[in-house]
NUDOSE-160997 format. One record per residue (C-alpha): x, y, z; residue in one letter. Coordinates in pm, 1 decimal. Layout:
BEGIN
<<X Y Z> a>
...
This chain:
BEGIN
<<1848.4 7125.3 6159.9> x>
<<1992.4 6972.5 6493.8> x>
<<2127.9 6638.5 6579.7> x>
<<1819.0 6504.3 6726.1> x>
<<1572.9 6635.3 6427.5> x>
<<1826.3 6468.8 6188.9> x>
<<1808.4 6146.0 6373.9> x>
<<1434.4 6110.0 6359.6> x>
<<1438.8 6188.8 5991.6> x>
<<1691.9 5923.5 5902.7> x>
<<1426.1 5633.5 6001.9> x>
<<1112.9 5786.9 5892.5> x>
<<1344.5 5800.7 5525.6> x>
<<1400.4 5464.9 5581.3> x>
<<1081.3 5314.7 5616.9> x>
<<891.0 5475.7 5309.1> x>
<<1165.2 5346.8 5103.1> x>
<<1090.6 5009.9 5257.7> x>
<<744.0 5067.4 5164.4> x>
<<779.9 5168.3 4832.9> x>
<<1006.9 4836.4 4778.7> x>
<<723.4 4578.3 4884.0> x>
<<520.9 4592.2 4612.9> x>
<<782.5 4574.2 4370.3> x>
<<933.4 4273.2 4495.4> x>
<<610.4 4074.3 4542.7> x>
<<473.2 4142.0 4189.9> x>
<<801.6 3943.7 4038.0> x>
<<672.2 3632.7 4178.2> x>
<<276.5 3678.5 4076.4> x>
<<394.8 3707.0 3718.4> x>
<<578.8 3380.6 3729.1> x>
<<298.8 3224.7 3971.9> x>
<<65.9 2913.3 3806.5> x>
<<-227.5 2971.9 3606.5> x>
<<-530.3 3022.4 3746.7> x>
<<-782.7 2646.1 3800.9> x>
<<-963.0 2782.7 3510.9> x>
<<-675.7 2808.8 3269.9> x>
<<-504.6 2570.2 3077.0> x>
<<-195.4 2536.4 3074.7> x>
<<25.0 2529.8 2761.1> x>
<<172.7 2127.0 2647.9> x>
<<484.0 2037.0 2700.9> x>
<<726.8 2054.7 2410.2> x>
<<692.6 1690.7 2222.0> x>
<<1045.9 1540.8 2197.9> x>
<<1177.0 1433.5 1834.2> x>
<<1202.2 1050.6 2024.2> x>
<<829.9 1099.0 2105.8> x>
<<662.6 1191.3 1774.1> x>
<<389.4 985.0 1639.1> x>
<<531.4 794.8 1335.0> x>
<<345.4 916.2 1019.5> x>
<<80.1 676.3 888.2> x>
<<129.3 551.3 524.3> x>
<<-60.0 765.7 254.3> x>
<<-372.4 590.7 90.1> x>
<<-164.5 583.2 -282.9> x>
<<64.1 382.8 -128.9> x>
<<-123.4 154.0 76.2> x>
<<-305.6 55.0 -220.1> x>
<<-12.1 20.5 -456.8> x>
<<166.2 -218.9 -212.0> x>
<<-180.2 -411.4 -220.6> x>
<<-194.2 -428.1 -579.6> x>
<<204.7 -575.4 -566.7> x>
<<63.3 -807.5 -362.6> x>
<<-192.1 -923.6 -563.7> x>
<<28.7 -965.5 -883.7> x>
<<284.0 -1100.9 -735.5> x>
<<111.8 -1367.8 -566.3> x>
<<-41.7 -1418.5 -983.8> x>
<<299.1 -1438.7 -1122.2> x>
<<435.0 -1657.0 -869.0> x>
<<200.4 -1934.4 -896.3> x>
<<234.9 -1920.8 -1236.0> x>
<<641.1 -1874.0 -1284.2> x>
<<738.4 -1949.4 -946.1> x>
<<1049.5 -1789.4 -760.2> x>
<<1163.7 -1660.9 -1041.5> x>
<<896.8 -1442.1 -1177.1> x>
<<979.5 -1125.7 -1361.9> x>
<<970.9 -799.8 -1139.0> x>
<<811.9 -621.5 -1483.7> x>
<<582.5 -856.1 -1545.3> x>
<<454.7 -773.0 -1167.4> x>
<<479.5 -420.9 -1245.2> x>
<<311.0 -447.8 -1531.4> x>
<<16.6 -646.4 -1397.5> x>
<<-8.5 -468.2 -1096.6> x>
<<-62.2 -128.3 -1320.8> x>
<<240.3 55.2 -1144.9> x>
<<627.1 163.1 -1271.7> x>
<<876.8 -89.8 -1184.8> x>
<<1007.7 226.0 -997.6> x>
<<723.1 218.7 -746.1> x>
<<763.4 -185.8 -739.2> x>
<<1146.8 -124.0 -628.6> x>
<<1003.4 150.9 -379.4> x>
<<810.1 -60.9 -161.8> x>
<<998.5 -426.8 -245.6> x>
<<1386.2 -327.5 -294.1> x>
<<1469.5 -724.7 -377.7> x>
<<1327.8 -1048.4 -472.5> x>
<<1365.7 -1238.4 -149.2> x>
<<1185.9 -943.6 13.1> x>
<<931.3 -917.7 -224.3> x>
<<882.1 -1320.9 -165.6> x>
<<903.5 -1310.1 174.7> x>
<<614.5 -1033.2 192.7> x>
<<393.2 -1251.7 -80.9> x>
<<440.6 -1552.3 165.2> x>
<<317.6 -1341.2 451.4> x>
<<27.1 -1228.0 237.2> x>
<<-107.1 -1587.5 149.4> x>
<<-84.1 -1750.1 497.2> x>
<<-239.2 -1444.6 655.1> x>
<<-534.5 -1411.4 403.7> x>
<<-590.1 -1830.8 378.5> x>
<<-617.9 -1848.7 784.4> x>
<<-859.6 -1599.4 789.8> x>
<<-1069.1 -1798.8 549.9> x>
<<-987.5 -2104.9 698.9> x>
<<-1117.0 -1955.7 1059.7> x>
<<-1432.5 -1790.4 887.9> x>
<<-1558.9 -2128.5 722.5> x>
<<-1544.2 -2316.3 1018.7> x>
<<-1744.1 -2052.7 1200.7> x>
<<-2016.1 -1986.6 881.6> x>
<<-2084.7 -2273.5 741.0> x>
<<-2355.4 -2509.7 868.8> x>
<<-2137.5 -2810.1 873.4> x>
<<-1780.1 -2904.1 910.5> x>
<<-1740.4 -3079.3 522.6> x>
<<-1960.5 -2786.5 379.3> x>
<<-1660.7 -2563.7 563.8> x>
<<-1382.4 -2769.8 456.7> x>
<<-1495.1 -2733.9 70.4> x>
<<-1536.6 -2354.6 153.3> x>
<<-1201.8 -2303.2 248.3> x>
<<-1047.9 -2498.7 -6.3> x>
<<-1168.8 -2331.9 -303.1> x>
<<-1132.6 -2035.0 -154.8> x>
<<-763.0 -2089.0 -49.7> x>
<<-698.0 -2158.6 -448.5> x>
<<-899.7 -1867.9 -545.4> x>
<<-624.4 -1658.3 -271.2> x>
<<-349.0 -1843.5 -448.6> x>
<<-196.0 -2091.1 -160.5> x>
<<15.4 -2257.7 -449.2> x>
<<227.7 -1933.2 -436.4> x>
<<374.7 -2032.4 -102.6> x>
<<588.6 -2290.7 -311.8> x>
<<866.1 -2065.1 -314.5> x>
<<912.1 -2146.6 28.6> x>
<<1056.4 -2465.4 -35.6> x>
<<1377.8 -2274.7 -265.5> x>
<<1679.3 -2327.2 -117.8> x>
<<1764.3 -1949.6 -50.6> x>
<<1430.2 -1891.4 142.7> x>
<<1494.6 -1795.6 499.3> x>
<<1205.7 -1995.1 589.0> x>
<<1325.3 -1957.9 934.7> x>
<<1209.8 -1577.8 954.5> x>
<<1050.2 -1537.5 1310.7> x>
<<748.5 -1371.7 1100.0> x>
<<708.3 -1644.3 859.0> x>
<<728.8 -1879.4 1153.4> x>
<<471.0 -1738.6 1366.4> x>
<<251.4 -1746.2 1037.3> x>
<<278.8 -2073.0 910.8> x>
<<227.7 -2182.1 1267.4> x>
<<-113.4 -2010.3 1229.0> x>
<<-222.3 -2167.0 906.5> x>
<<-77.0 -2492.5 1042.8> x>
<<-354.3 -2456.2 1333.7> x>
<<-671.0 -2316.9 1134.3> x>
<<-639.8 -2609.1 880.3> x>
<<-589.9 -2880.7 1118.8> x>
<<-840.5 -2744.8 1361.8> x>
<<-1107.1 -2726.4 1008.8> x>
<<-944.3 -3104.0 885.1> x>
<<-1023.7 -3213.3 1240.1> x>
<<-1389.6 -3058.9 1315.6> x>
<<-1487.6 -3267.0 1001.9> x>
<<-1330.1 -3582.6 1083.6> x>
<<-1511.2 -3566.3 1451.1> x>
<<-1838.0 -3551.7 1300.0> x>
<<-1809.2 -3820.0 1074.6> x>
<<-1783.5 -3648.8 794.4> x>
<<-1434.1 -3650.3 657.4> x>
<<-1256.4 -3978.5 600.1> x>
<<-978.8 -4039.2 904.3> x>
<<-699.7 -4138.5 708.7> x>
<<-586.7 -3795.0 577.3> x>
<<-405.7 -3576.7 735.9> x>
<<-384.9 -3242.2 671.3> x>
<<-31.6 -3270.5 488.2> x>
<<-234.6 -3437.3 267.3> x>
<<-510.1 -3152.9 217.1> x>
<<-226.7 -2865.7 201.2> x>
<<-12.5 -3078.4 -65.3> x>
<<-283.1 -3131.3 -304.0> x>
<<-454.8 -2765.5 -270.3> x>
<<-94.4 -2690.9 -396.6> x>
<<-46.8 -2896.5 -666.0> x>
<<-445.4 -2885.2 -777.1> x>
<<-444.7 -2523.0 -805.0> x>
<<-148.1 -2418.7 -1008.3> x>
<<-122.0 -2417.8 -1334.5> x>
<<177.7 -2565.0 -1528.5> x>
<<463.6 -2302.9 -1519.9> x>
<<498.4 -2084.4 -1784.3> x>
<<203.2 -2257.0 -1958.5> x>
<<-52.9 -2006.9 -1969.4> x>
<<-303.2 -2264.1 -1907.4> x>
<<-602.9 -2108.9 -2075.1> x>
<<-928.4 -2027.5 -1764.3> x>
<<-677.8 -2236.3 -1496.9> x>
<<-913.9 -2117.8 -1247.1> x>
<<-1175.9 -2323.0 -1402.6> x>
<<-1022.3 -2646.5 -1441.8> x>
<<-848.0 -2559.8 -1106.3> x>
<<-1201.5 -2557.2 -904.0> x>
<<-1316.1 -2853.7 -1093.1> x>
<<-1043.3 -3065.1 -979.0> x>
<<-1060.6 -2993.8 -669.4> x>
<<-1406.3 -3054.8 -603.6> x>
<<-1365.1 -3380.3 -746.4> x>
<<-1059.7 -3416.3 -452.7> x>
<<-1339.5 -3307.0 -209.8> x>
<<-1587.0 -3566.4 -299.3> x>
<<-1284.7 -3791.2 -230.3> x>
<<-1217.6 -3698.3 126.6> x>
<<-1617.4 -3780.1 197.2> x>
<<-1630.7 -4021.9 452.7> x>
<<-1677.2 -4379.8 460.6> x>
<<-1393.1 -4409.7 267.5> x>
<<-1453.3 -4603.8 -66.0> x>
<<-1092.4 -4727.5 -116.4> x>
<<-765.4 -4772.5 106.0> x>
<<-485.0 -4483.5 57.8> x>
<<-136.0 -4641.6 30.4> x>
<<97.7 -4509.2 277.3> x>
<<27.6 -4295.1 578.6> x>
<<-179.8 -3963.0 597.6> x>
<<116.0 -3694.9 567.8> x>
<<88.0 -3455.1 868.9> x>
<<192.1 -3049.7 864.5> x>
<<485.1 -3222.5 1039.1> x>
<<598.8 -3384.1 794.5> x>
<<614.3 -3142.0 535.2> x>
<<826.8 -2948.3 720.8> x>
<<1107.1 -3212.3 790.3> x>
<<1112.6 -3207.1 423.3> x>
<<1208.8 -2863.8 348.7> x>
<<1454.5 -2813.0 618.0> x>
């Protein structure tokens, strides 16, 4: 071959090889290239940070309700210091399972106290909406904040409870509002004498629904719902006699526990 025929071969060489190459190097990028519209893409990887947090099994939702409900029992009758297996026992669990969900006294107090206000606002709040008058409301409530066991907030007033706790706050300020806002619906309409306050009403809920400690007061709940019907009839407005003293206000009950 001569110098010319070699010349003309070298670029024809060339140019298939640069042929040959295209395809190669434009399939890397459709492999790598987003999914079609139709597609769907895989999700992203879900962080450990991210993860929803699991919710708590049904076994145990209902064993920390029947805690609940024991303890709130054992308190009223024994107060503060109630024993955990008595609680245990009542609540049909191992103390085990009691230590589980409530490692300590103060925190199984402290979740008790949440338990009461929470459940005696509600009624408080549903009475007042229900019933067809404000006193036939204000009886409601009552017996149904003994039945829920209001006098088991009295360990409150112990010396070692952090009654300061930003949760108990917020729900005693609740309770606070729903019985003042019930005390003062029937006192508007005429109904309920005006020289209560409702100090007055939470005090003697308290005291009329507990049974002496560590009595065993045989059917409390009876005598319990008597008494404080006979209170009720008392609060009826006109007034038939003059309290002594002032009507005791939610405000004052709290300057004397702090």
């Amino acid at each position: 071959m001569d110098l010319a025929q070699t010349a003309n071969a070298a670029p024809a060489a060339s140019a298939a090889s640069a042929a040959n190459a295209a395809p190669e190097a434009s399939a890397a990028p459709v492999a790598n290239a987003a999914p079609a519209s139709g597609a769907q893409a895989a999700p992203p990887a879900q962080s450990a940070d991210c993860k929803a947090v699991p919710r708590p099994r049904a076994d145990a939702v209902r064993n920390r309700e029947r805690i609940l409900t024991a303890a709130r029992e054992i308190l009223v009758e024994f107060g503060s210091g109630a024993p955990f297996d008595e609680i245990a026992r009542r609540a049909g669990i191992g103390n085990a399972t009691l230590y589980r969900h409530f490692p300590d006294r103060r925190t199984l107090v402290h979740e008790v106290a949440l338990f009461v206000m929470g459940r005696v606002t509600a009624s408080a709040e549903a009475a007042l909406a229900e019933e067809p008058d404000a006193f036939a409301a204000l009886c409601r409530f009552t017996h149904t904040a003994a039945d829920e066991r209001i006098g088991a907030l009295c360990p409150m007033l112990t010396d070692d409870f952090d009654r300061e706790h930003p949760e108990l706050l917020a729900a005693s300020e609740a309770l606070g509002v729903a019985v003042e806002t019930l005390l003062a619906a029937g006192q508007d309409a005429g109904l309920v004498r005006t020289d209560i306050g409702a100090g007055d009403l939470t005090i003697a809920l308290s005291q009329l629904s507990r049974p002496l400690p560590g009595t065993g007061c045989f059917d409390a709940d009876r005598f319990a719902h008597r008494h404080l019907q006979l209170f009720l009839d008392g609060l009826r407005a006109p007034a038939r006699s003059e309290l002594p003293g002032t009507a005791a206000t939610l405000d004052d009950l709290r300057q004397k526990t702090m």
